[in-house]
N, CA, C and O atoms as a GROMACS GRO file, in nm:
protein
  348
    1UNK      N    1   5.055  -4.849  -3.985
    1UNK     CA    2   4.924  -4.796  -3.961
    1UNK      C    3   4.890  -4.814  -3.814
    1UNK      O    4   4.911  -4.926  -3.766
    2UNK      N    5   4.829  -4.700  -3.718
    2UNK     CA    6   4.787  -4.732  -3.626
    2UNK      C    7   4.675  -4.806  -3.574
    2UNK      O    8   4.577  -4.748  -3.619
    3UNK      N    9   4.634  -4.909  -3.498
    3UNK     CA   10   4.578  -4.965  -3.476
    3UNK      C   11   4.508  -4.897  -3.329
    3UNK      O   12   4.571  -4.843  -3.238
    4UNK      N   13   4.363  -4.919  -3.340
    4UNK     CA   14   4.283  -4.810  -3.286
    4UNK      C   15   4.193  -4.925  -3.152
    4UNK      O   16   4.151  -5.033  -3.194
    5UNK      N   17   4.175  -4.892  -3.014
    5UNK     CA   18   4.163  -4.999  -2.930
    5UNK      C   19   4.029  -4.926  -2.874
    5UNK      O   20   4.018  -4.805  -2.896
    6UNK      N   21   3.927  -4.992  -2.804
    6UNK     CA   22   3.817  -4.948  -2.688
    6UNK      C   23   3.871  -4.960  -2.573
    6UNK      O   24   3.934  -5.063  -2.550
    7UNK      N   25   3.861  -4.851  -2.465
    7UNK     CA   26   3.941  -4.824  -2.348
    7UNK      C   27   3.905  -4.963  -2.246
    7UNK      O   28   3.998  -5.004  -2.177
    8UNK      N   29   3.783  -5.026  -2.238
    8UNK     CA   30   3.774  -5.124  -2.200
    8UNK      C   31   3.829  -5.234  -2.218
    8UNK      O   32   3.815  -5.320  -2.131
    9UNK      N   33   3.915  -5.265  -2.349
    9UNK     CA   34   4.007  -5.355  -2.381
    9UNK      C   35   4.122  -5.322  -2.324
    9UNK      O   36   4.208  -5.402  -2.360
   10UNK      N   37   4.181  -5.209  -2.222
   10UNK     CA   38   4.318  -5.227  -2.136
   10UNK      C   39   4.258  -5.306  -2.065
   10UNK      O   40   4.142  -5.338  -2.041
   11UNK      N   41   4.444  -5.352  -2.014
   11UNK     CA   42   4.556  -5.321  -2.009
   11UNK      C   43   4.608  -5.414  -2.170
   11UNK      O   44   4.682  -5.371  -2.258
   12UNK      N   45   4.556  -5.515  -2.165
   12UNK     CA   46   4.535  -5.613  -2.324
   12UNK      C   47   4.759  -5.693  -2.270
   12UNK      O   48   4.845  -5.674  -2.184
   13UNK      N   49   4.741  -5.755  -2.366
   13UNK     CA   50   4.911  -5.756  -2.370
   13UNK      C   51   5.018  -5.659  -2.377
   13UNK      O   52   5.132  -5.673  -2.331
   14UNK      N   53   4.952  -5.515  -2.467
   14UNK     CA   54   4.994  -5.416  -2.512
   14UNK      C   55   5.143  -5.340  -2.384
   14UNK      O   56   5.239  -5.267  -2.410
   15UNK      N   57   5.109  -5.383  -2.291
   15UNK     CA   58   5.200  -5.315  -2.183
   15UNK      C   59   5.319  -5.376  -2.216
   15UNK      O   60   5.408  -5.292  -2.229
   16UNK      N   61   5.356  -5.493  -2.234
   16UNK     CA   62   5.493  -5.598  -2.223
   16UNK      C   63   5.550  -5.562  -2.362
   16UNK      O   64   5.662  -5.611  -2.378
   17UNK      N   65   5.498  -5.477  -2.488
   17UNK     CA   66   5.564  -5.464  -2.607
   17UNK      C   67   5.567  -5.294  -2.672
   17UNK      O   68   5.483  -5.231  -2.736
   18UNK      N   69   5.662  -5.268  -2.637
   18UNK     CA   70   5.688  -5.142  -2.654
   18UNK      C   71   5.643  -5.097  -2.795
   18UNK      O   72   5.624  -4.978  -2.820
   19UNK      N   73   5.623  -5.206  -2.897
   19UNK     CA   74   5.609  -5.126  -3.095
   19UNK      C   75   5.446  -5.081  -3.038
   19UNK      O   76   5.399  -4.970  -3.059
   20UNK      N   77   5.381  -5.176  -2.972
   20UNK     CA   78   5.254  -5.216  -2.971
   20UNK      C   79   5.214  -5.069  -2.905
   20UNK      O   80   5.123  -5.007  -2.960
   21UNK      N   81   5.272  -5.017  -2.800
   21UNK     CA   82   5.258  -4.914  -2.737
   21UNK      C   83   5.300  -4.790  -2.824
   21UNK      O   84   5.254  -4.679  -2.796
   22UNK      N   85   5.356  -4.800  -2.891
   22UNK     CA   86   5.400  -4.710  -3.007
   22UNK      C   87   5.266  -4.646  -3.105
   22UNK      O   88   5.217  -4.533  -3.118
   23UNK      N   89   5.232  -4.801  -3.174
   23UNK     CA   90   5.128  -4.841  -3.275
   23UNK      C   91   4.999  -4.839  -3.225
   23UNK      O   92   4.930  -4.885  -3.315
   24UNK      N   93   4.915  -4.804  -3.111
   24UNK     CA   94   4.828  -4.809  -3.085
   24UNK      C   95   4.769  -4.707  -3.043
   24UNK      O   96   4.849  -4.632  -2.988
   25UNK      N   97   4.572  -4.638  -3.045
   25UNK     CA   98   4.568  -4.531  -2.931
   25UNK      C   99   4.467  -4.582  -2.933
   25UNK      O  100   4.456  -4.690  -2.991
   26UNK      N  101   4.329  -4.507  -2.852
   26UNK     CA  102   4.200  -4.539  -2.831
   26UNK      C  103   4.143  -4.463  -2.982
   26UNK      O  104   4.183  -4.384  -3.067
   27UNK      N  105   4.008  -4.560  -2.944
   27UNK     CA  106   3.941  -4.565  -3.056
   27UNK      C  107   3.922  -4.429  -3.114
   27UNK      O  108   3.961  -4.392  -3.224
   28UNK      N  109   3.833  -4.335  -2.995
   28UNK     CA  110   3.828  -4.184  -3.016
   28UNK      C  111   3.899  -4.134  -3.119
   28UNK      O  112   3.836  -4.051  -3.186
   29UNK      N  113   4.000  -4.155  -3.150
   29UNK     CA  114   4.117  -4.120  -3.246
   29UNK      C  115   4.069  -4.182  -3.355
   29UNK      O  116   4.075  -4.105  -3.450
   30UNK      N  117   4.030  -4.271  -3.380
   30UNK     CA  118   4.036  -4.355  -3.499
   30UNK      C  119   4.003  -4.243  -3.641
   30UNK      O  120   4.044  -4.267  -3.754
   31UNK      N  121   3.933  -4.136  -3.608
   31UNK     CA  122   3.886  -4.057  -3.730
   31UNK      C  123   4.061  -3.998  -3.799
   31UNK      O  124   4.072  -3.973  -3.919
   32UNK      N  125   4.160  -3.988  -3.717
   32UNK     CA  126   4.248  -3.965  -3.767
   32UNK      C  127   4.320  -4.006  -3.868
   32UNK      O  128   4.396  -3.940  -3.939
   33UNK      N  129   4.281  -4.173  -3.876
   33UNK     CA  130   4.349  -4.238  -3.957
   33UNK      C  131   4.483  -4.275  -3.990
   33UNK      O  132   4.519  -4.324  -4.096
   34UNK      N  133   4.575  -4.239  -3.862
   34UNK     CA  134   4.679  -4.235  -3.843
   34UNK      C  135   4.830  -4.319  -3.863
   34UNK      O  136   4.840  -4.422  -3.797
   35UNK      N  137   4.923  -4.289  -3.933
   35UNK     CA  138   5.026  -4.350  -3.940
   35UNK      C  139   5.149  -4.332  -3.877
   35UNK      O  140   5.173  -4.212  -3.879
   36UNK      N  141   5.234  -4.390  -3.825
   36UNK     CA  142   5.349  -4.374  -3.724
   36UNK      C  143   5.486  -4.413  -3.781
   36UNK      O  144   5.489  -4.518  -3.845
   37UNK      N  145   5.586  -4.352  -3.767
   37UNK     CA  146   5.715  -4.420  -3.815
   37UNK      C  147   5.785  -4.416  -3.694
   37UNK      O  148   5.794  -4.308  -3.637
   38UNK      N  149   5.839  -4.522  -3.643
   38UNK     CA  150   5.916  -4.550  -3.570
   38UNK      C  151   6.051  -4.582  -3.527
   38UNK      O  152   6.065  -4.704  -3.538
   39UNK      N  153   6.120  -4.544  -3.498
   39UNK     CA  154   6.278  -4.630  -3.496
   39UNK      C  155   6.342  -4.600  -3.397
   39UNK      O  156   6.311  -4.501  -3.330
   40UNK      N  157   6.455  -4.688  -3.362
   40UNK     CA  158   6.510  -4.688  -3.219
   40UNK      C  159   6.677  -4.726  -3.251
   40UNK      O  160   6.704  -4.828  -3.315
   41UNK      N  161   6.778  -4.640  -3.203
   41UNK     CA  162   6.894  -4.685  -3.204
   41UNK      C  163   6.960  -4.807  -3.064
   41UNK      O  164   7.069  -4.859  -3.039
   42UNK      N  165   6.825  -4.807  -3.006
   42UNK     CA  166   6.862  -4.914  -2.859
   42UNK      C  167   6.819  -5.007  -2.873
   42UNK      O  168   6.813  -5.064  -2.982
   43UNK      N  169   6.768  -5.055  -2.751
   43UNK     CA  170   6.676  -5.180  -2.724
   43UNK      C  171   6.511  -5.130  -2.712
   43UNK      O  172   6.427  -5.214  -2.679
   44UNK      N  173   6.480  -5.024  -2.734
   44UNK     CA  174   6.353  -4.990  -2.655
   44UNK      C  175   6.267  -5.072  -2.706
   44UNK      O  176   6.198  -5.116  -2.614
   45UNK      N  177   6.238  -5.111  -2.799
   45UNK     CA  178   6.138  -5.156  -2.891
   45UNK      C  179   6.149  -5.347  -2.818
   45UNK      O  180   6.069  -5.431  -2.859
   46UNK      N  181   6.240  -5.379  -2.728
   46UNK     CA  182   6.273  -5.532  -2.709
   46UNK      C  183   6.180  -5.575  -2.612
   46UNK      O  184   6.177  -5.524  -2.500
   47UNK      N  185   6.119  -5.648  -2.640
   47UNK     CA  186   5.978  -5.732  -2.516
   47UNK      C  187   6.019  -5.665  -2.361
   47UNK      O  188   6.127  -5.633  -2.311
   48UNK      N  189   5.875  -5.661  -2.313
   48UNK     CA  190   5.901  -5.597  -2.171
   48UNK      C  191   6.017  -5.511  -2.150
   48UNK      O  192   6.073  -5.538  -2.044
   49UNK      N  193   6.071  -5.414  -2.217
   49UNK     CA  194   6.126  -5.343  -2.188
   49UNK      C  195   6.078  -5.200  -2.177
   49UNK      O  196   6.108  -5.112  -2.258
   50UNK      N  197   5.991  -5.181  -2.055
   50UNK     CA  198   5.906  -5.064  -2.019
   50UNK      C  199   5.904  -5.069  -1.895
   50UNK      O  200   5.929  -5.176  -1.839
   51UNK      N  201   5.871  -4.951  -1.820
   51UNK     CA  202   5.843  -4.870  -1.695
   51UNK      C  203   5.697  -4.889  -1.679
   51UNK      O  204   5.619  -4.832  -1.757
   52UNK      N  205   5.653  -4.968  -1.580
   52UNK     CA  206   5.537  -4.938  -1.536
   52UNK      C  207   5.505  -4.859  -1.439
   52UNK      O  208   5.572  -4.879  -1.338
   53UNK      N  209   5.411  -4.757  -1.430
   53UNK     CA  210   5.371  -4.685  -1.328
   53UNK      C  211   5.302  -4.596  -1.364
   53UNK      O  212   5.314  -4.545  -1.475
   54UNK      N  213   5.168  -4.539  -1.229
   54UNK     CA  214   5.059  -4.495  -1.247
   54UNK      C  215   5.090  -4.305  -1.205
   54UNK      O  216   5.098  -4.266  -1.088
   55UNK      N  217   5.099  -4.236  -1.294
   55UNK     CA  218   5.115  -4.113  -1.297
   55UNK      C  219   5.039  -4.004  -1.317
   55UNK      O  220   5.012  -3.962  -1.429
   56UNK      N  221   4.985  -3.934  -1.173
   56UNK     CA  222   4.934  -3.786  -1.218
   56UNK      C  223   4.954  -3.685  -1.336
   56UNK      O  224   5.017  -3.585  -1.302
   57UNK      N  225   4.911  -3.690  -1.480
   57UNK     CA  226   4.941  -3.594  -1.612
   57UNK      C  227   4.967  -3.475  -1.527
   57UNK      O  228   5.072  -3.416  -1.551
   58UNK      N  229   4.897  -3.432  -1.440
   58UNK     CA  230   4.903  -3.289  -1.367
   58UNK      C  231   5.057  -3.254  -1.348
   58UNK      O  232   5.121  -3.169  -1.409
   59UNK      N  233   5.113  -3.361  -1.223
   59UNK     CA  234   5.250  -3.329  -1.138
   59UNK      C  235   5.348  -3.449  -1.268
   59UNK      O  236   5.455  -3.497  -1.230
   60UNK      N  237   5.306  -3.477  -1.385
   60UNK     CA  238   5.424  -3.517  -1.445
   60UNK      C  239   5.586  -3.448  -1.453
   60UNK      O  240   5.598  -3.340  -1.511
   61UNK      N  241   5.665  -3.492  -1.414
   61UNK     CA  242   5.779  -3.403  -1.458
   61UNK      C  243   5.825  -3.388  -1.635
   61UNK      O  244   5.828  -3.488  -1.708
   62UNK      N  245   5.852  -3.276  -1.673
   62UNK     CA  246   5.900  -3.213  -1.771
   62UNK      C  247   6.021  -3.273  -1.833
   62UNK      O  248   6.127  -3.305  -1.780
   63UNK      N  249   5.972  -3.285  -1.988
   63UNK     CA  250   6.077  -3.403  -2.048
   63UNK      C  251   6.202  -3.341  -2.043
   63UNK      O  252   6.224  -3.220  -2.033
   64UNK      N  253   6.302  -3.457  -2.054
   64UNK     CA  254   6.463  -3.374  -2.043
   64UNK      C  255   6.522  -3.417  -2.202
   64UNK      O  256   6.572  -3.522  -2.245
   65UNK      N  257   6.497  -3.309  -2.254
   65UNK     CA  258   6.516  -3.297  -2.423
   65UNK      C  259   6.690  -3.350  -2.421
   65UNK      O  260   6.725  -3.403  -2.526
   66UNK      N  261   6.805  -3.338  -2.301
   66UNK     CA  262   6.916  -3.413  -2.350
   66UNK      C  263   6.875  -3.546  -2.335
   66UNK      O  264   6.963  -3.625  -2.369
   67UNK      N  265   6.791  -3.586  -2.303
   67UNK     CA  266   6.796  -3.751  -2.278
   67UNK      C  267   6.757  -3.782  -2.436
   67UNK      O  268   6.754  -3.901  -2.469
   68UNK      N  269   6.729  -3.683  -2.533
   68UNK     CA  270   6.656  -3.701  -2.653
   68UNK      C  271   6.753  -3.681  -2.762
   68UNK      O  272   6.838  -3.591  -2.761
   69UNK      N  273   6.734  -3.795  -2.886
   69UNK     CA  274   6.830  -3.772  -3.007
   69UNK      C  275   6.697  -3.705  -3.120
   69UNK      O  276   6.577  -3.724  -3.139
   70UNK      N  277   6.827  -3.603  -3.183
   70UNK     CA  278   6.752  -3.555  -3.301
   70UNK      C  279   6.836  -3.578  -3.447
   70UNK      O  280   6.941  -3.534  -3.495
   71UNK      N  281   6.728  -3.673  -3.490
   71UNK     CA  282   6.743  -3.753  -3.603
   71UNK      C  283   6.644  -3.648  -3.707
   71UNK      O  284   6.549  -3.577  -3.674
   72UNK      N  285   6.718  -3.673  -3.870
   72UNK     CA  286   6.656  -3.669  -4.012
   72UNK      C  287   6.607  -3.806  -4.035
   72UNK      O  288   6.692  -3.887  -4.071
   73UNK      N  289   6.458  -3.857  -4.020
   73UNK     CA  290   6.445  -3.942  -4.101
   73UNK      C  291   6.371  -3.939  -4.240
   73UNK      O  292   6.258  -3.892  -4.251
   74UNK      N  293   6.441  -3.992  -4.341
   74UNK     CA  294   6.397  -3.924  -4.499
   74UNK      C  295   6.294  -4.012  -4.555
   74UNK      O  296   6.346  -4.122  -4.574
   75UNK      N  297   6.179  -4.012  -4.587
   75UNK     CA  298   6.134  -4.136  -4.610
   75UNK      C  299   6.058  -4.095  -4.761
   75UNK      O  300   5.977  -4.177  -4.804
   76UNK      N  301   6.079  -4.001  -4.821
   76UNK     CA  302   6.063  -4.003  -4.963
   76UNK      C  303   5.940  -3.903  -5.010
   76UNK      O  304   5.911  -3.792  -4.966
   77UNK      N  305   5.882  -3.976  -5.108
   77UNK     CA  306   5.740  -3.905  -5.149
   77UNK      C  307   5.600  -3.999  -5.109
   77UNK      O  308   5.558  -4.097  -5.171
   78UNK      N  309   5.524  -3.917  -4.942
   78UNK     CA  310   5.446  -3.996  -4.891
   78UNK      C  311   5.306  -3.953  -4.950
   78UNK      O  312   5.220  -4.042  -4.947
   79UNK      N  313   5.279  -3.862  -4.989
   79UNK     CA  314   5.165  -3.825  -5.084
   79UNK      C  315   5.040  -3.928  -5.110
   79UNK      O  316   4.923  -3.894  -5.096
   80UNK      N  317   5.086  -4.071  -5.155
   80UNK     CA  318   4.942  -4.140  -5.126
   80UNK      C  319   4.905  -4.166  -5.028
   80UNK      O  320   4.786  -4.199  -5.029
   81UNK      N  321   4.978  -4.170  -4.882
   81UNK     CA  322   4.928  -4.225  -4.755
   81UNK      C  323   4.911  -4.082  -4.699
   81UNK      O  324   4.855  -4.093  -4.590
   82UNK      N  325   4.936  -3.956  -4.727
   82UNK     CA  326   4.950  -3.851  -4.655
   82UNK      C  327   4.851  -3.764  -4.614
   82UNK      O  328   4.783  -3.851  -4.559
   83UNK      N  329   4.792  -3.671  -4.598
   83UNK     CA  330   4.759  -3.544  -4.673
   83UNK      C  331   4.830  -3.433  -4.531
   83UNK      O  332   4.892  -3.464  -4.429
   84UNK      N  333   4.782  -3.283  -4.593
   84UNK     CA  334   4.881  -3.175  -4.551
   84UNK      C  335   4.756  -3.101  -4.471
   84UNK      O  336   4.662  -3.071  -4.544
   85UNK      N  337   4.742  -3.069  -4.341
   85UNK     CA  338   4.683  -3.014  -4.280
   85UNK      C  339   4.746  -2.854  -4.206
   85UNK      O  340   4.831  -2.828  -4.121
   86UNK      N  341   4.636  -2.755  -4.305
   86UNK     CA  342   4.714  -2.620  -4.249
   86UNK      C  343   4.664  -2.539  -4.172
   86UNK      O  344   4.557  -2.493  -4.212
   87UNK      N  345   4.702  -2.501  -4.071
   87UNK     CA  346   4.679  -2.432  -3.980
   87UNK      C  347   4.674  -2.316  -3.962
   87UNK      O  348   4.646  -2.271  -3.851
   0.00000   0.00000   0.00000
């Protein structure tokens, strides 16, 4: 379950633990109610193992989809935690 923060509570510990950065957004969100599945075939998820630095969203550079694995993860019948939003 995601855990929902007030922007005034950064930077918090949250920077040094990558799940935490995973598992968390601002409060604003909270109406979402949101759940996350996560998994990692590396280390990413291992204490302080993150990039710090302060970045223009504007001049971000464009993700490089080979740096990216595409995984099936199967996780069954989620129906009580779920619902289906259609667009």
């Amino acid at each position: 379950m995601v855990r929902y923060y007030h922007g005034h509570d950064l930077p918090g510990n949250g920077w040094a633990i990558p799940d935490l950065i995973t598992t968390t957004k601002l409060k604003k969100f909270a109406y979402q109610e949101e759940y996350r599945f996560a998994y990692t075939k590396t280390d990413a998820f291992k204490f302080e193992n993150v990039k710090v630095q302060l970045v223009d969203r504007k001049t971000r550079p464009a993700p490089k989809p080979n740096e990216h694995f595409h995984e099936t993860l199967h996780l069954g019948d989620l129906h009580d935690i779920c619902r289906i939003h259609v667009f």
